[in-house]
N, C-alpha and C positions, 0 to 999 in steps of 0.2 A: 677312040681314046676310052678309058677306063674312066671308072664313078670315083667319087669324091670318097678318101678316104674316113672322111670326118663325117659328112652330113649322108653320105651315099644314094644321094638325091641326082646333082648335078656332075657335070661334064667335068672332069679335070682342065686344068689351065693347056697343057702341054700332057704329054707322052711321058715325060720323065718327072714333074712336077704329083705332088701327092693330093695337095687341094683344089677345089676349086675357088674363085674368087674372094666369095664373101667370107667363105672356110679360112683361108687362106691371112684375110684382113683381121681376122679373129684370133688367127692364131697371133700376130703380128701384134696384136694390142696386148693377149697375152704375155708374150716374153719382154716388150715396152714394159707394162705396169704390171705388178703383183698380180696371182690367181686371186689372193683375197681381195685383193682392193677392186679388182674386176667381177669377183661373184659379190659382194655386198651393193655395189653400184645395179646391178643387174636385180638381184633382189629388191631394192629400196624402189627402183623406176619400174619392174613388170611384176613383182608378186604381189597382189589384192589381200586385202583379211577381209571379214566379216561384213567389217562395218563398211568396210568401201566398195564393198561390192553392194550394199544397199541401199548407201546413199547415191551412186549410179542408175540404180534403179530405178529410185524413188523419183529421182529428177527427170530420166526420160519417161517415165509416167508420167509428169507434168506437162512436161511438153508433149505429149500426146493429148492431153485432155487440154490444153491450153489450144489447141491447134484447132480442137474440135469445137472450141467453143463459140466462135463465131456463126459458126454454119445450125449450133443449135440454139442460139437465140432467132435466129432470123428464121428458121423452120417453127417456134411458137410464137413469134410475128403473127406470121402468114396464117397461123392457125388462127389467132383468139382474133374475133371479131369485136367485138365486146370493149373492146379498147376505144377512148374517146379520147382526145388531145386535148390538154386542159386551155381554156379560155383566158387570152393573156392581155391585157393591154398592149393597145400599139403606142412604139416610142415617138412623139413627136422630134 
């Protein structure tokens, strides 16, 4: 079978058929709902701006250093000797 006339990736559905599947579903939602109300939808849920791409960022830099921070208090544990437990009364 021939390539997808849309995406020209995958396999066509059939021999006489033009799309292949997902191609195919797309065009299908196309001629359902408006081109525009299909590209603004697509726009609003996959195009990023500036700012959102930074604050993506910024947040898995968090969690990258959130992640690491357990492992480096417990590596200057181990280091400082020098550390004494403070002297507490026992609770009767």
């Amino acid at each position: 079978m021939g390539k997808c006339y849309f995406c020209e990736e995958k396999d066509r559905t059939s021999y006489f058929s033009y799309y292949c599947k997902e191609c195919a579903m797309l065009r299908r939602w196309l001629l359902t709902y408006s081109p525009d109300k299909c590209c603004s939808i697509l726009k609003r849920t996959l195009t990023r701006d500036d700012k959102q791409i930074d604050f993506k960022i910024n947040q898995e830099v968090k969690k990258i250093v959130l992640s690491q921070l357990p492992t480096i208090r417990e590596e200057s544990e181990q280091t400082d000797d020098s550390y004494e437990k403070p002297k507490t009364r026992r609770s009767k």
